[in-house]
N, C-alpha and C positions, 0 to 999 in steps of 0.2 A: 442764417445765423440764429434767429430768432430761433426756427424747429429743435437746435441742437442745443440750445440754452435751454428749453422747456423741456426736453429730455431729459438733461441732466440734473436739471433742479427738482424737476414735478415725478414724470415717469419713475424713474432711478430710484428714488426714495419709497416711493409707494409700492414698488417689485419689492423691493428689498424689504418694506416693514409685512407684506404678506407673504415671504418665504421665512423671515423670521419668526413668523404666526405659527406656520406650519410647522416649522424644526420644534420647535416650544411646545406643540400641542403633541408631537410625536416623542421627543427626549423628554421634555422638562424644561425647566424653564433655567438651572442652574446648567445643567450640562450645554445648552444652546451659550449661554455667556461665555461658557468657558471655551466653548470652540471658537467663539467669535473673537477673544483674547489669544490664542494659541493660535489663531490665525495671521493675526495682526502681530503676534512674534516670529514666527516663523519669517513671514512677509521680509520683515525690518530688518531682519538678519540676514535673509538671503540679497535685500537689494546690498546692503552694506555688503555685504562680499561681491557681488555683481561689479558694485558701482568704484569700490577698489582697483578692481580689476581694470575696468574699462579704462581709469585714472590714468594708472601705471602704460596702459596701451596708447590713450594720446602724450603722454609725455614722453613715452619713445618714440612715438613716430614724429612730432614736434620736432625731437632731437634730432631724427636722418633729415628734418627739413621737409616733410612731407603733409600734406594737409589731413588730418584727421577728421573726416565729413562723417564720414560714418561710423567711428568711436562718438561723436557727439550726437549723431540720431540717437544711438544706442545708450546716451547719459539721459538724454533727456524722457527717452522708454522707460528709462527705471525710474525717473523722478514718478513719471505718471505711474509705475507701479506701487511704487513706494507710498502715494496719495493714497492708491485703488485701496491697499493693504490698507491701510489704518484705518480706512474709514469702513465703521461697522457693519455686518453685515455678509452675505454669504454671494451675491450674484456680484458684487467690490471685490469680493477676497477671488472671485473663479476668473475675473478679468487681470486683476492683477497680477496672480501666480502662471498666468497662459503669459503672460507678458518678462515673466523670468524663465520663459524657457528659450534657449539660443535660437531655435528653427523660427520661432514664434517672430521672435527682434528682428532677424534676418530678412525674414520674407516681408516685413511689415516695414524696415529700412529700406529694403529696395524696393518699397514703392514710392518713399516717402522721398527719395533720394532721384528716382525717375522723374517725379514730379515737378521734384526742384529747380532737376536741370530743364526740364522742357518748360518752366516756365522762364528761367534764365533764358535761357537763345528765342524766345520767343520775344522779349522784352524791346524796345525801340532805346539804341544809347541817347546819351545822353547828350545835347545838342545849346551850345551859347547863340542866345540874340544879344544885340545890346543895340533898343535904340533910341538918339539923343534927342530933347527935346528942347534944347536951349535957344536963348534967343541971338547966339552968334553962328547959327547957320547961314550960309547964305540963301536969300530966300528968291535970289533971283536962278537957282537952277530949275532945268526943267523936268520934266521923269524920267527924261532917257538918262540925262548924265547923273541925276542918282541911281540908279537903279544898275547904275553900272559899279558904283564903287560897291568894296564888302560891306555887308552888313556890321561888322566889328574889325574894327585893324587888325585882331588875332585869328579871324579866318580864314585867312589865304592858310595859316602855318596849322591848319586845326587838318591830321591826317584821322579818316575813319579805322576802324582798331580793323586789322588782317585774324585771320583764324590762323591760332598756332602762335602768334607774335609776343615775343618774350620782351619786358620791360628790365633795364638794367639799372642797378640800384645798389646803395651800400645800407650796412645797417650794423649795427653797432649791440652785440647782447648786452645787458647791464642785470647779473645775479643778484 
């Protein structure tokens, strides 16, 4: 974590203030702002159509009842675009603008979405102890006849989740 914090804070800045050197020493110093302003419009306008879009796409799939995993990788791609854009600079603006093109999101979703589930099934559920410490045990059993009771009066009735198993439930919209 450390590596990718000093990238972003140290590296990133110092690329970006010596291609800004460069563009400046080759256009000028006025025509380099202004691309670097035109960039960061450009940016801002294409995520806001991007991110409309994406909007309108989880709130119908919402609607048929359907989980929109990957409309939300894809919001939260153009938030990071939308950042990359504003923030000044020309190696910001080439990461950000790669980041508004659909193939770019897709490929870069299905990794991030491959990821997620394999680290989802790979995860150990979620498991109740409960144990009591009071002083109206009885203190005369011995290991065998504990060790025989559950660990929690709710373990006998505690079944592990099956692959495929659908939870029945009601739920009430409120507009």
């Amino acid at each position: 974590m450390f590596r990718l914090l000093f990238v972003l804070f140290i590296i990133i800045p110092i690329i970006e203030i010596f291609v800004l050197m460069q563009v400046g020493a080759v256009l000028g110093v006025w025509p380099t702002i202004a691309m670097v302003i035109f960039t960061a419009w450009l940016g801002a306008k294409y995520v806001r159509q991007q991110g409309i879009s994406t909007l309108n796409s989880v709130q119908t799939k919402m609607a048929q009842g359907q989980m929109p995993s990957d409309e939300i990788v894809t919001a939260l791609m153009l938030l990071v675009a939308g950042v990359l854009l504003v923030t000044p600079g020309f190696v910001t603006d080439f990461l950000g603008l790669s980041l508004l093109i659909p193939a770019v999101r897709h490929t870069i979703a299905g990794s991030v979405m491959s990821h997620i589930s394999s680290n989802n099934t790979s995860q150990q559920g979620f498991q109740f102890h409960s144990h009591s410490h009071g002083q109206n045990q009885n203190q005369n059993q011995n290991q065998d006849d504990f060790s025989k009771q559950p660990e929690s009066p709710f373990q006998e009735n505690i079944q592990p989740p099956h692959k495929g198993q659908t939870l029945d439930g009601e739920f009430e919209r409120k507009d």
